[in-house]
C-alpha positions as CSV (number, residue, x, y, z in Angstrom):
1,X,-17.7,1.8,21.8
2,X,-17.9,3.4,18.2
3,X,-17.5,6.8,16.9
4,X,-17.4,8.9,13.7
5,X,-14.9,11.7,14.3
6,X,-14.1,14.8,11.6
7,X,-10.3,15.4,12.8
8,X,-9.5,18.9,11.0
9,X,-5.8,19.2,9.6
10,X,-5.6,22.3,9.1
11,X,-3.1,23.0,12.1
12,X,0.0,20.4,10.2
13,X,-0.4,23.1,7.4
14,X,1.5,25.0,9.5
15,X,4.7,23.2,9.6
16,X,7.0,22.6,6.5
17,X,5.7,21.2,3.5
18,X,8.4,18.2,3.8
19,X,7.0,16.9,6.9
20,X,3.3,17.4,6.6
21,X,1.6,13.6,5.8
22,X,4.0,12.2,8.5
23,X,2.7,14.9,11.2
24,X,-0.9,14.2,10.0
25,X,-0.6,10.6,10.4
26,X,1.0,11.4,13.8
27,X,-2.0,14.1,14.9
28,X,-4.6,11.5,14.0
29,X,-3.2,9.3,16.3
30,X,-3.2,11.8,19.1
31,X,-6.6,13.0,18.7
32,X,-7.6,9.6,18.8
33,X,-5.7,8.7,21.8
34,X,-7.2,12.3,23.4
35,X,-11.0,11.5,22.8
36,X,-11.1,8.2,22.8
37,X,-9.0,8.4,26.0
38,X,-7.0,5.0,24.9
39,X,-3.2,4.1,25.1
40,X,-2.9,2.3,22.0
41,X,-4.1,3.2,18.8
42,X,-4.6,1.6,15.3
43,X,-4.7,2.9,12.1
44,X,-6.1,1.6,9.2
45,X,-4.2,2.1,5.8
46,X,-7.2,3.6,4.1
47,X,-7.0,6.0,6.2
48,X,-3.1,6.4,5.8
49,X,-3.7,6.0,2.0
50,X,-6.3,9.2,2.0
51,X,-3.9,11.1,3.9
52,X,-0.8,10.2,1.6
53,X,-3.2,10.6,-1.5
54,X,-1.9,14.4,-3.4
55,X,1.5,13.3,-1.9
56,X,3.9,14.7,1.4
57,X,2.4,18.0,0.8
58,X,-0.8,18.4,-0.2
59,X,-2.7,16.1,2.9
60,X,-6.4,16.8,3.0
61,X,-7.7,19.9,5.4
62,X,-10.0,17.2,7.0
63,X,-10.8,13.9,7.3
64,X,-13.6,11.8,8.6
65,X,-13.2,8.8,10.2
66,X,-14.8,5.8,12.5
67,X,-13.2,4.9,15.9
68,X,-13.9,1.4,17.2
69,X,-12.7,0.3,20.7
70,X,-12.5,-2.9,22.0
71,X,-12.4,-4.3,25.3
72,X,-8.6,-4.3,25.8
73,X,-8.9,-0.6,25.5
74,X,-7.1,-0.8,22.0
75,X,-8.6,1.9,19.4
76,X,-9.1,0.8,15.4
77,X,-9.3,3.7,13.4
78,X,-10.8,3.2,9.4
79,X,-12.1,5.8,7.5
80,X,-16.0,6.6,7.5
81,X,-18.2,5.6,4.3
């Protein structure tokens, strides 16, 4: 199964500017876990890169990105072209 998701960010604005691309990284993971309905998730380190990008406090207010899952019931997530 593939999708392209648009996971917004704005809600990890919210929390102190110190902790933001860490929370990110972590609220991808659950959104992917959430739709994709998977126990284990992947994440590709483009995707970690473009969230890290402006630094710990400046991540992006969305990002779009393509969720692959396998057999195993393992989710890859890369970001979209």
């Amino acid at each position: 199964m593939e999708r392209v998701y648009t996971i917004p960010l704005r809600k990890v604005k919210n929390v102190p500017r110190t902790i933001r691309a860490p929370r990110a990284i972590r609220f991808i993971r659950e959104f992917m876990k959430r739709h994709m309905k998977a126990e284990e998730v992947k994440i590709d380190r483009s995707v970690n890169e473009k969230v890290w990008e402006r630094g710990i406090q400046k991540i992006p207010p969305k990002i779009k990105v393509k969720a692959v899952k396998d057999e195993d019931g393992v989710v890859k997530v890369s970001l979209a072209d």
